[in-house]
C-alpha positions, 0 to 999 in steps of 0.5 A: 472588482466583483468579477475577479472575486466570483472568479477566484470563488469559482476558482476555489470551488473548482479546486474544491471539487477536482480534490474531492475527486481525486484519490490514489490507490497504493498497495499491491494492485490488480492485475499485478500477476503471479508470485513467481515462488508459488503455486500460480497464486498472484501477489495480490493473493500472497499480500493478503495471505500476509496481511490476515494470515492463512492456513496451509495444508501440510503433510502428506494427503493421506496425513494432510493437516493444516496449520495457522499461517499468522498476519504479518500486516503491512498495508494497514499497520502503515497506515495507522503507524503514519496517520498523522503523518499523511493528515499534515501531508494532506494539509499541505499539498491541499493548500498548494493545489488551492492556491493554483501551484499543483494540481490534485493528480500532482497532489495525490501522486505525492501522496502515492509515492509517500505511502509506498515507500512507507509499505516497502520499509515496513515489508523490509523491517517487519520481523514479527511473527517471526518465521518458523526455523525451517522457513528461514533455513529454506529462504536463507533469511529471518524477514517473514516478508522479504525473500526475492523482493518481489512483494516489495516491488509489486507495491505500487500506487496510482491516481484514481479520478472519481 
């Protein structure tokens, strides 16, 4: 009877130690490649442009000013919006993967999946700061972050192992 308790303890500690190590990622990942409606700046750029705000250059150069680009964030207010969500998510997968019925990775990348559907819906339903008059008549839309879909579906997730 003690061998079965040590190994069901090794067991649990195994697991303890593969979810530790387990993790995901989720957002507009490296090597994403370029905004196809810019000037050769990435999506990852582009992401943080709208996450914290910018400023753009304006004008003609001999005129050239700039003006305040502001955050529309969509990765961290998801995050904090969904908390309590992802802590029970969490909770519950961790108690599958302790009780053997899926493994970290599985954990972690339902996790992913979760996350990131929540950033595309936020990118889709966000209309604060709202953009300026001639932006929207230029896109054709009042969605400060939605105008080809190329952000949205450049968010992605993957399962990273410490």
């Amino acid at each position: 009877m003690a061998t079965t308790s040590n190994t069901k303890r090794q067991r649990v500690t195994d697991t303890k130690k593969n979810i530790r190590n387990a993790g995901v990622e989720v957002g507009v990942l490296s090597g994403t490649g370029s905004h196809p409606n810019s000037d050769n700046a990435s999506v990852v750029e582009i992401a943080i442009w709208n996450e914290f705000g910018t400023w753009k250059k304006t004008g003609s150069r001999s005129g050239a000013s700039e003006e305040m680009i502001p955050p529309r964030p969509f990765i961290q207010s998801t995050m904090d919006e969904n908390r309590e969500k992802y802590k029970s998510i969490v909770a519950r997968l961790s108690k599958l993967v302790l009780a053997g019925k899926i493994d970290a990775d599985t954990a972690a990348g339902i996790i992913g999946g979760e996350v990131q559907a929540d950033i595309q819906k936020k990118i889709v339903e966000l209309r604060t700061p709202p953009n300026k008059k001639s932006t929207i008549k230029k896109k054709g839309s009042d969605n400060p972050l939605f105008d080809d879909g190329h952000l949205h579906q450049s968010i992605k997730w993957r399962v990273i192992d410490d």
